[in-house]
C-alpha positions in Angstrom: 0.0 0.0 0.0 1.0 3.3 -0.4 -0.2 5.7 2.2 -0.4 9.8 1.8 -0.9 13.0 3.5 -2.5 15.7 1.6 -3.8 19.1 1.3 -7.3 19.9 -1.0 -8.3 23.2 -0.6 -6.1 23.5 2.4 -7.2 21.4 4.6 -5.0 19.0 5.8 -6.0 14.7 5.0 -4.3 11.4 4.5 -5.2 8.6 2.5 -4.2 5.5 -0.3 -3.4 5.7 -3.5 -5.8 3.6 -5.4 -4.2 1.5 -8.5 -5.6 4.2 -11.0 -3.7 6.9 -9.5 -6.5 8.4 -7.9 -5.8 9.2 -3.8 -8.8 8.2 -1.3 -9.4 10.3 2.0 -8.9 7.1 4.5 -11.3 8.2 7.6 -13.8 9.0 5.5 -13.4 6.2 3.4 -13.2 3.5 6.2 -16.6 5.2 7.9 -18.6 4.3 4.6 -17.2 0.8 4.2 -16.4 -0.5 7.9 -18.0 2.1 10.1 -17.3 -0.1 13.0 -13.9 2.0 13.9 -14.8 5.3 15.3 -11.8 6.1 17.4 -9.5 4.6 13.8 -11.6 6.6 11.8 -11.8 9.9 13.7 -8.0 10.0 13.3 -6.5 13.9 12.0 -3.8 12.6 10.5 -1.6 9.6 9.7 0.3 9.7 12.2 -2.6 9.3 14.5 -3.9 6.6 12.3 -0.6 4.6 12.1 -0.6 4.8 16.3 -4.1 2.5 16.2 -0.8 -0.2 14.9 -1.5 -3.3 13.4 -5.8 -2.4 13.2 -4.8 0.5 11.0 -2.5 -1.1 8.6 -5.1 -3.8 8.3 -8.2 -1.6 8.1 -6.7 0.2 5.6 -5.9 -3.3 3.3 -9.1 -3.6 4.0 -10.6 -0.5 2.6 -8.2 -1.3 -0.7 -9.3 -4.4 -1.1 -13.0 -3.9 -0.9 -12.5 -0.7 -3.7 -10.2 -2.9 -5.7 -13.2 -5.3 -6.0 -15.6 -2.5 -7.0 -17.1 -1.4 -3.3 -18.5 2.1 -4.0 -18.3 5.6 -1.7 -18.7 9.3 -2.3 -17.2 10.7 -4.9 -16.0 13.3 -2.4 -13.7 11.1 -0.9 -11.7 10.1 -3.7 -9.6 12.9 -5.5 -7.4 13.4 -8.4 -3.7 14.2 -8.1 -4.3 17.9 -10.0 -6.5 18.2 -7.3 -4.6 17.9 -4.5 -1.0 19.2 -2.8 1.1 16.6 -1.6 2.5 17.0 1.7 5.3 15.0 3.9 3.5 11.8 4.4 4.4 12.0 7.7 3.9 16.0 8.5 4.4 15.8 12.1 7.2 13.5 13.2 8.3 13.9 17.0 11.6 13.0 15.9 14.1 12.7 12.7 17.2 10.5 13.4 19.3 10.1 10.4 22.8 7.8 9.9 26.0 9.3 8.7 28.2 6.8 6.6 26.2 3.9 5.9 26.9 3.1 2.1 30.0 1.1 1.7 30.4 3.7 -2.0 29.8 6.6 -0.1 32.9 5.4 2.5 35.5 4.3 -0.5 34.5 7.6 -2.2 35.7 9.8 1.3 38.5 7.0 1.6 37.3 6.3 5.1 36.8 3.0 7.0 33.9 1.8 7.2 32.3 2.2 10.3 31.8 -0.7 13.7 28.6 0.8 14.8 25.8 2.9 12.9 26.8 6.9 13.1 23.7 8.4 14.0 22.5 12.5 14.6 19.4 14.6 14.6 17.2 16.7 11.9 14.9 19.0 13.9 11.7 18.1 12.7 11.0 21.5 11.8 13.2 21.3 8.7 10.6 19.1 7.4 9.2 19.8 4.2 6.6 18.0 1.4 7.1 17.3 -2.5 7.4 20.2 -4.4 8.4 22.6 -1.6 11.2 24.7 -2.2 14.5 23.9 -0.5 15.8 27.6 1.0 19.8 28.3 0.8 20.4 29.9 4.2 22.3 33.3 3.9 25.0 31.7 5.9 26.2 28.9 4.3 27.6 28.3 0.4 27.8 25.3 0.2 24.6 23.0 0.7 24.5 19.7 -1.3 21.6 17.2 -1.9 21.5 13.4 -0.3 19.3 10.5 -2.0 18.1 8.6 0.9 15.5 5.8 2.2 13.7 6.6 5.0 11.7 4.2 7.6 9.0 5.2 9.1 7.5 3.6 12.8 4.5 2.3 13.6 5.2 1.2 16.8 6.8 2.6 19.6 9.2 1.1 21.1 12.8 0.6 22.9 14.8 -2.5 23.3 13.8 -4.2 20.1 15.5 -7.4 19.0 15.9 -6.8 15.3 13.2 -9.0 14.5 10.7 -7.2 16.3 12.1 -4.1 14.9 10.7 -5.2 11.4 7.6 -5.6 13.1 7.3 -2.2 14.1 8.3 -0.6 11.1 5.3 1.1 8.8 6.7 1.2 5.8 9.4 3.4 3.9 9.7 6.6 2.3 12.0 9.1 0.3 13.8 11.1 2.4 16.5 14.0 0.7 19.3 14.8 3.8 20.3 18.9 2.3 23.6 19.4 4.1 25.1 22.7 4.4 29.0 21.4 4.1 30.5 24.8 5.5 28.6 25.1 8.5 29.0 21.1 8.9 32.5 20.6 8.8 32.9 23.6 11.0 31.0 23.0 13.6 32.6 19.3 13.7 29.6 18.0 14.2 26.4 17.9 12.2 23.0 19.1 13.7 22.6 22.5 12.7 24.5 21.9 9.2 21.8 19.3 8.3 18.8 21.1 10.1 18.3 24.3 8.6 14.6 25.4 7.8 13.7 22.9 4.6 16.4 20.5 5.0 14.3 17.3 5.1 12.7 16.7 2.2 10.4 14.2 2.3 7.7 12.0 0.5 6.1 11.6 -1.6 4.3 7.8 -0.6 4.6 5.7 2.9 4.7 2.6 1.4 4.6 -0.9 3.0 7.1 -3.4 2.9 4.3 -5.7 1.2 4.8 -3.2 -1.7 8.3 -2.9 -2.0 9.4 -6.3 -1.7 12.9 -6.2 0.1 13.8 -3.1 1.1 17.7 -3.9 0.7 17.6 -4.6 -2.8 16.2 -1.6 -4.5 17.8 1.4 -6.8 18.3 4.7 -5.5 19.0 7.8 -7.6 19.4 11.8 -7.2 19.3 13.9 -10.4 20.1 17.6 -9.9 18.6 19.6 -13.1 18.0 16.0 -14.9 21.9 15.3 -14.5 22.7 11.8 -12.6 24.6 12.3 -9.6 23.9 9.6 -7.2 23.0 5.9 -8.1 23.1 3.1 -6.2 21.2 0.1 -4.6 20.0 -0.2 -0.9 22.0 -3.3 -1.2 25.2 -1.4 -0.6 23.7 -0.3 2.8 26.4 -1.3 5.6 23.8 -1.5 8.5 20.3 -2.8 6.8 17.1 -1.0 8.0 16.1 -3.6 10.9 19.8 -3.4 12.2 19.1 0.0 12.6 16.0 0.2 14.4 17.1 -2.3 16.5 20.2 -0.1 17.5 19.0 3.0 17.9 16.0 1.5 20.3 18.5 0.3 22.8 19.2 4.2 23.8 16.3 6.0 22.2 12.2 5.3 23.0 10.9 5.0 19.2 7.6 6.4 18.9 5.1 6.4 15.9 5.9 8.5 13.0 9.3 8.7 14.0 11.3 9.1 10.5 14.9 7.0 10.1 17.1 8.4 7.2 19.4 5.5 6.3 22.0 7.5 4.9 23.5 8.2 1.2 25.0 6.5 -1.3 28.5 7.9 -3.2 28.2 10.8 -5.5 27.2 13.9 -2.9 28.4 17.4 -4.5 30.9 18.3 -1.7 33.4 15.0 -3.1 32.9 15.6 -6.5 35.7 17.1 -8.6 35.1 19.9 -9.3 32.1 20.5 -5.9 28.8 20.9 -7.0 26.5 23.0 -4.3 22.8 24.0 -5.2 22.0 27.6 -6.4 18.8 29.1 -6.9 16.7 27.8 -10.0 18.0 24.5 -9.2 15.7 21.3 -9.1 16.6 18.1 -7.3 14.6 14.7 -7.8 15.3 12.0 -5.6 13.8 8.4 -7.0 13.6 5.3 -5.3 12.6 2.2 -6.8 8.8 1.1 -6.6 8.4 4.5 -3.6 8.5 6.8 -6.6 10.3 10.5 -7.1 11.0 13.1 -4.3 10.8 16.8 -6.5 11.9 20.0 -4.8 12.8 23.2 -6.3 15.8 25.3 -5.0 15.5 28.9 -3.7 17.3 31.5 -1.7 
């Protein structure tokens, strides 16, 4: 399944998209075609809905499954995508952890061992932005670059989890884009407020279960910046997989619902290119992950 959050006429919803591209409005879906759910259904936003757990994820298969096989509901709860504004499918995460150095690429191309334990550091959730959102170059720094990355988002919370379990409390995965500003990172020697600058967290455009994907460790991963190729790779070069991941960060840090993971980024980041490449205004960066679909934001000052 892929799951959404969306704006129509601004206001705020989350939903599926169907197999014909079209996006359906979940609560009010689920209401017309299981009705038994009130506290599932009276949810304000996926987040919300994905904290019901496993009753959610299943509700909503069911709600798929019963429109797949021609069950009928108002046409106001199904829209078009010229409709609608996609937002971050996950608009209001309580936390953004992200992992530095976890492609074994991205360590040969900074010569660089590779690393014992998973590196890990914080985006401030209000860097956050949705598809097509503009990416702002702070005044401060020159030299911001793009990173390709796949994101896991929770459904359960959760702390001490085995790496098994730590599948099981994954929702599914999105495209995440890690903007870096390299001055104020390397700087600093440390790399919070380089990588969590207003609109440095792209992020979307689908949630999409693991059902969907398939294996999560054995899919393509690209960044174009103005339609040129500058990162490609597979998730199958990840040095710490996705469960692994979960499962370490849990032993230290309470994992909570909507809680976004950036994985990391594969080789080919502007800063260890030769010549550098850093975003200007006018730019356009599109981040595309196999079967999750393409991340497009613009670049402005």
């Amino acid at each position: 399944m892929k799951f959404c959050s969306f704006s129509h006429r601004d206001i705020a919803r989350f939903g599926l998209l169907l197999p014909d591209d079209t996006i359906v409005d979940l609560p009010q879906a689920g209401k017309s075609l299981l009705g038994d759910e009130e506290s599932l259904f009276d949810s304000p936003d996926l987040k919300s809905w994905l904290s019901h757990g496993a009753k959610a994820v299943e509700s909503a298969r069911e709600i798929l499954k019963i429109l797949e096989g021609g069950g009928q509901i108002d046409a106001d709860a199904v829209f078009g995508k010229d409709e609608i504004r996609l937002l971050a499918p996950i608009p209001n995460p309580g936390k953004i952890i992200a992992i530095g150095l976890n492609y074994r690429d991205h360590a040969e191309e900074q010569n660089v061992p590779l690393p014992k334990d998973p590196l890990i550091f914080a985006k401030f959730p209000s860097s956050l932005i949705g598809p097509g959102d503009a990416i702002r170059l702070p005044e401060i720094s020159q030299k911001v670059d793009p990173e390709a990355e796949l994101c896991v988002v929770m459904l359960k919370n959760g702390r001490g989890l085995s790496r098994e379990s730590a599948r099981e409390a994954i929702a599914g995965f999105t495209i995440g884009n890690d903007v870096s500003a390299r001055d104020l990172q390397f700087s600093d020697r440390q790399w919070v407020r380089g990588k969590s600058c207003d609109t440095f967290a792209p992020c979307g455009p689908f949630l999409v279960t693991e059902d969907e994907i398939g294996d999560p460790h054995r899919i393509d991963i690209e960044l174009r910046l103005n339609g040129n190729l500058q990162q490609s790779s597979n998730t199958r070069n990840l040095i710490f997989d996705c469960y692994t991941l979960v499962s370490f960060i849990s032993q230290a840090i309470t994992l909570e619902t909507g809680d976004l993971i950036f994985t990391g980024t594969p080789d080919g980041v502007g800063v260890f290119r030769d010549p550098p490449v850093f975003l200007k205004p006018g730019d356009v960066v599109e981040v595309t992950i196999e079967k999750i679909g393409t991340l497009k934001n613009p670049v402005t000052s």
